[in-house]
C-alpha positions in Angstrom: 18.1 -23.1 3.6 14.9 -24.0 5.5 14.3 -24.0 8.9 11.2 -24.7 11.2 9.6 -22.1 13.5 7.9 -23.4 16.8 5.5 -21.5 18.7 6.2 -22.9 22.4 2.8 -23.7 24.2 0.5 -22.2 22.0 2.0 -23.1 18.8 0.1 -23.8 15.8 2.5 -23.0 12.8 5.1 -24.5 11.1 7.5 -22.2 9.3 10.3 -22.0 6.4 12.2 -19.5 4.6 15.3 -18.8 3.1 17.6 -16.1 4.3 19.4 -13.9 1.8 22.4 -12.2 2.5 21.0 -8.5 3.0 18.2 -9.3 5.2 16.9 -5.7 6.5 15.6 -6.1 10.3 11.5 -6.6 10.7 10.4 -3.0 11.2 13.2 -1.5 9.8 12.2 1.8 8.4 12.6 1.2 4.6 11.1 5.3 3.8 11.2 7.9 5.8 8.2 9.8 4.3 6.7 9.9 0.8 8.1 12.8 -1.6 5.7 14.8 -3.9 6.9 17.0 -6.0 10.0 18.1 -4.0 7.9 18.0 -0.4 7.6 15.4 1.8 4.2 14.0 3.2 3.7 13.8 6.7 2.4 9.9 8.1 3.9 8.0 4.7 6.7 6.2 6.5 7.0 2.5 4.9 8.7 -0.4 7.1 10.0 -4.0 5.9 8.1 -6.7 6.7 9.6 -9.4 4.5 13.3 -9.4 3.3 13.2 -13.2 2.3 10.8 -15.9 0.9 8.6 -17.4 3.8 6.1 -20.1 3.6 3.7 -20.4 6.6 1.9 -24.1 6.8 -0.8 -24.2 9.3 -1.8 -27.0 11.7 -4.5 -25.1 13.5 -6.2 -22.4 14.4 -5.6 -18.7 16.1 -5.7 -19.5 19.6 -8.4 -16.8 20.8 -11.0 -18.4 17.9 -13.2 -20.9 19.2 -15.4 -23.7 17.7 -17.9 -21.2 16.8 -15.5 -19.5 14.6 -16.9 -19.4 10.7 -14.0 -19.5 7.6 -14.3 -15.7 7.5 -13.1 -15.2 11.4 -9.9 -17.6 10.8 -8.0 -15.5 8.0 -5.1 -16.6 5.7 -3.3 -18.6 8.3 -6.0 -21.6 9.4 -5.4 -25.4 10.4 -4.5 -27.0 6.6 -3.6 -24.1 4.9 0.1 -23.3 3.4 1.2 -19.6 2.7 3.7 -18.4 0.7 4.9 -15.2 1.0 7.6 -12.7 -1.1 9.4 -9.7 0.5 7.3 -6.5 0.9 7.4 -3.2 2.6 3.8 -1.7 4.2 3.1 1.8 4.6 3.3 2.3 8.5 0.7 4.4 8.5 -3.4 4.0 7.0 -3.0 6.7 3.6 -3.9 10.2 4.8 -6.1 13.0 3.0 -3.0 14.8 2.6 -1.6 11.8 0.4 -4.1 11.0 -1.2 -4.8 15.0 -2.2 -1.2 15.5 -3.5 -1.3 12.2 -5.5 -4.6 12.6 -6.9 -4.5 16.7 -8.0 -5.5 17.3 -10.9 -6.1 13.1 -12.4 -8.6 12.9 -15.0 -9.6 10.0 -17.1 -10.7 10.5 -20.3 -11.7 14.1 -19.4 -13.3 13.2 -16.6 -12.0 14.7 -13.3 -11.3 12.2 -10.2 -11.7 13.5 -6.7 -8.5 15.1 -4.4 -10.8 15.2 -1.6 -13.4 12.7 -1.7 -13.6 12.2 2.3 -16.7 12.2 4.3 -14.7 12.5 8.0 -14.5 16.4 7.8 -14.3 18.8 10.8 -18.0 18.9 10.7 -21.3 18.3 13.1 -21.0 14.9 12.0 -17.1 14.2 11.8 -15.7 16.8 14.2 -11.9 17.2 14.1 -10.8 16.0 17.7 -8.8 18.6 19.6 -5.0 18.9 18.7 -5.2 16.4 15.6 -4.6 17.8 11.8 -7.7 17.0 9.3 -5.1 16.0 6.5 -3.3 13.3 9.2 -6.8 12.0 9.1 -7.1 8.5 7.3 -8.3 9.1 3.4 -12.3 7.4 3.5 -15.3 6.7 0.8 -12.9 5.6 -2.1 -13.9 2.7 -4.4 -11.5 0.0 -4.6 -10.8 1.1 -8.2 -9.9 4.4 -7.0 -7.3 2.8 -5.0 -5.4 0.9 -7.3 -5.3 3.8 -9.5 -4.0 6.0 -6.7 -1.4 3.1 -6.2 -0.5 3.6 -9.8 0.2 7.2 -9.8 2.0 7.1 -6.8 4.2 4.5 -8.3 5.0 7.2 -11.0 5.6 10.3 -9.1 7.6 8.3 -7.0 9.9 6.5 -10.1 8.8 2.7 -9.9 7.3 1.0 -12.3 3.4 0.9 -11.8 1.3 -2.2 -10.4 -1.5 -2.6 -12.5 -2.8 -2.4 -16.0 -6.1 -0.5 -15.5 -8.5 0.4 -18.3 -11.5 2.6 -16.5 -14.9 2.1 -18.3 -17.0 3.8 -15.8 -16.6 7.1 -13.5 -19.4 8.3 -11.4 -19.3 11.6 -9.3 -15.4 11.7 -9.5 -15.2 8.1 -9.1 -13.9 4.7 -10.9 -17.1 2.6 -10.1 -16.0 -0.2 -12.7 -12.4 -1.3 -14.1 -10.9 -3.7 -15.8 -7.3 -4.7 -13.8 -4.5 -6.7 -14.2 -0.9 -7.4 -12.5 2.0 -5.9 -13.6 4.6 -9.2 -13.0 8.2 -8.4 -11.0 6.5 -4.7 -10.8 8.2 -2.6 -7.7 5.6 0.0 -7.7 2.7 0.6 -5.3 -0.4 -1.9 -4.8 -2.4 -3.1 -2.4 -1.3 -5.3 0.0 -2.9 -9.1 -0.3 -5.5 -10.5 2.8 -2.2 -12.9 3.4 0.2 -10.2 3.9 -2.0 -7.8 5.4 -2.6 -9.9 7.9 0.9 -11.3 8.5 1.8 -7.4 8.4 -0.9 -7.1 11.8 0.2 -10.1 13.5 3.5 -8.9 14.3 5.2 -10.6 10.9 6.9 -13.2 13.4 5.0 -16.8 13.9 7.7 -17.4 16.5 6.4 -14.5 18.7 3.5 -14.2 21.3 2.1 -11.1 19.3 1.1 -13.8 16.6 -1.9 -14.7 19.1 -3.1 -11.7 19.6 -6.7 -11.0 19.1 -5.6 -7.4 17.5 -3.1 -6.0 15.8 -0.5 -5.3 19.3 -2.9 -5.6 21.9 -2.6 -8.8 24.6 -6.3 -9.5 25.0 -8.2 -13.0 24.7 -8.0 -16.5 26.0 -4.7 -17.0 25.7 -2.1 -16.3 28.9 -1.3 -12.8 27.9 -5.0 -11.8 27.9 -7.6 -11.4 30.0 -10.2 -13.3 28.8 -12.9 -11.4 27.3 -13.8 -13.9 23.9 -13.6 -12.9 21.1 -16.7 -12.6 20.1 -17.5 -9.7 23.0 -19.2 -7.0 21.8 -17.2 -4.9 23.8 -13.4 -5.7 23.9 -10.7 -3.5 25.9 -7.7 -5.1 24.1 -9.0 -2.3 21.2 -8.5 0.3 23.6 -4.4 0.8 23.2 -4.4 0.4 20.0 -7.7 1.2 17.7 -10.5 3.3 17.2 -13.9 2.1 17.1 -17.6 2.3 17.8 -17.2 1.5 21.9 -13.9 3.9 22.5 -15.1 7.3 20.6 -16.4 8.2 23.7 -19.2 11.0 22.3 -17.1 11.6 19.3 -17.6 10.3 15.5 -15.6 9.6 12.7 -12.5 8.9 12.0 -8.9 10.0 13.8 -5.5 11.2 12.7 -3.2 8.1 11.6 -0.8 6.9 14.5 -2.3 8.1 17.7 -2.6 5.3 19.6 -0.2 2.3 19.7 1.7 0.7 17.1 2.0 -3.4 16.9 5.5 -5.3 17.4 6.5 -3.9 13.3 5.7 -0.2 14.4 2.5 -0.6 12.2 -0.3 1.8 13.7 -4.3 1.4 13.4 -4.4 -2.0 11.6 -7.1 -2.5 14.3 -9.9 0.2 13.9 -10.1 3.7 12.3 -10.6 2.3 8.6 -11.0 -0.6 7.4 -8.2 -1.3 4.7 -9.3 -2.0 1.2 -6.8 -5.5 -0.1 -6.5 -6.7 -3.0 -8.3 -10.1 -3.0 -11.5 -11.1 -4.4 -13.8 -11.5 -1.7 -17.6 -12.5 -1.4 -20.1 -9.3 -0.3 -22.3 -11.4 2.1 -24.3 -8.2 2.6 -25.7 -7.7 -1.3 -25.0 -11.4 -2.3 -22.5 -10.3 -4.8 -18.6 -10.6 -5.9 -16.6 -8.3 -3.8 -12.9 -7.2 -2.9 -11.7 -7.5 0.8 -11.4 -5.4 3.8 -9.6 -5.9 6.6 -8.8 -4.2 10.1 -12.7 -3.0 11.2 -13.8 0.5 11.2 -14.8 3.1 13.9 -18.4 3.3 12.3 -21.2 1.1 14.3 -19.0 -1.8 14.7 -18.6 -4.5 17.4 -15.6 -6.1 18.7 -15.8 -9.1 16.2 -15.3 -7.3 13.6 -12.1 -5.9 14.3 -10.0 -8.8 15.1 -7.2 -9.4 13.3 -8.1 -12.5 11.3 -11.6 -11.4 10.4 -12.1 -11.4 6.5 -15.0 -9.4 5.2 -16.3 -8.6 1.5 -17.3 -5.3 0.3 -18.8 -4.3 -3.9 -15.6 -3.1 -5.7 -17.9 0.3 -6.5 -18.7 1.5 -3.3 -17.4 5.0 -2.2 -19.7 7.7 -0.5 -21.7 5.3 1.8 -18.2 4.2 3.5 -16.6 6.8 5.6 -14.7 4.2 7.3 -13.4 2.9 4.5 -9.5 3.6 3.0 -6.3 1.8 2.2 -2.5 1.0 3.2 0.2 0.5 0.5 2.6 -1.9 0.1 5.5 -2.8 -2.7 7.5 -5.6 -3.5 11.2 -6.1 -2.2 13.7 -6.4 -5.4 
């Protein structure tokens, strides 16, 4: 059964799905916490997003971009495209050290040992640990891309589904998978990184029907649309982060990054899919900055970042390898609804 979506005044999408019979609420808490080992993790709650088939088709552009908007400011969900998406679940919280330590203890490829603990934000000169927040709460950072999928795969094990991805490691460097050959695992219900389309139908609100959908970030009212105030988007400064992100202009004479879910969540109970890290995807994604193939990140970072970069439809490239350089870098899981 399809039916169409309409956006009222601002509306720019046009929407179908089919329902299914046990549909579980948007936001719905589908895991309470992740278990490891007989002990449950702190932060790991997961949330449905998608209980049923949807296919977005665009007919323009997010309200709050303007004609100066390039390809990689408009997202998945820009005037001609056509979207489909399958149910998924998403982490409600960015992975924390503590995760990422109890999932990774003890991994070794080919006798070579792969980093617990690989993050730079540590409780130190240059990362202090703000007041009454928990160092493992903190967002995991400086992970390659392959170190995530193969997190995602482990995870998937201790945790009984059946794992994501084929990966065959040919290179580690200083307790790291620099280089990879991956593959999909078809109808897997295992761990993986979310795709740049559902991430960013995750941050929007995962409703085309409601205001949130125009929001410049993930939860926050701000822009040129009635519900903001505004500030354009491409400010260098934006107080729309403010509620709901950390980043370069809010750290106010602090650095790195923050414990997960301290400041507010979007319309899904999602926290910090604006700010804090940026989330490594899954997609193949140019690297504008070293001219090179690369995988996506989306969200923006709290580390020497404008406004721009952390709105929610911003798509930006980063090299597969990368780990020590990118203390604002980590992940958010997602699995597939069977």
């Amino acid at each position: 059964m399809k039916k169409a979506l309409f956006i009222g005044l601002f509306a720019w999408l046009a929407v179908s799905c089919t329902k299914e019979a046990d549909d579980v609420r948007p936001g719905a808490i589908a895991k309470n916490s992740v278990t490891i080992n007989g002990v449950a993790i702190d932060k790991t709650a997961e949330v449905y997003v998608l209980t049923s088939p949807i296919t977005v088709s665009s007919t323009s552009d997010p309200v709050f971009l303007d004609n100066h908007a390039t390809l990689n400011d408009k997202g998945s969900f820009y005037a001609g495209t056509s979207v489909t998406l399958k149910p998924f679940i998403i982490g409600k919280y960015e992975v924390t050290q503590e995760l990422y330590k109890k999932v990774m203890e003890g991994q070794k490829v080919d006798g070579y040992a792969l980093a617990s603990e690989p993050s730079q934000c540590l409780d130190n000169l240059y990362t202090p640990l703000v007041d009454g927040e928990t160092q493992g709460n903190r967002p995991v950072d400086s992970i390659t891309w392959y170190d995530a999928i193969y997190f995602c795969n482990v995870l998937s094990e201790k945790s009984g589904y059946t794992p994501a991805y084929i990966i065959t490691v040919t290179s580690i460097t200083a307790e790291h998978i620099t280089s990879a050959y991956v593959s999909e695992v078809a109808d897997s219900d295992g761990y993986r990184l979310p795709t740049g389309a559902e991430w960013e139908f995750a941050a929007r609100g995962g409703n085309p029907s409601k205001t949130e959908w125009n929001y410049m970030f993930s939860g926050s009212p701000t822009g040129k649309d009635t519900q903001g105030d505004n500030i354009p988007y491409t400010a260098h400064v934006n107080s729309g982060i403010d509620p709901v992100g950390w980043y370069t202009h809010n750290l106010n004479g602090t650095s790195g990054s923050h414990e997960v879910g301290k400041k507010n969540p979007n319309s899904l109970g999602l926290f910090d899919m604006t700010g804090n890290v940026w989330e490594w995807c899954f997609d193949e994604e140019y690297d504008t900055d070293n001219n090179c193939d690369g995988r996506l990140e989306r969200g923006g970072g709290w580390q020497g970042l404008d406004a721009p970069f952390l709105i929610v439809t911003k798509k930006y490239g980063v090299t597969p390898e990368g780990n020590s350089a990118y203390y604002d870098l980590g992940f958010r899981i997602v699995r597939s609804v069977k």
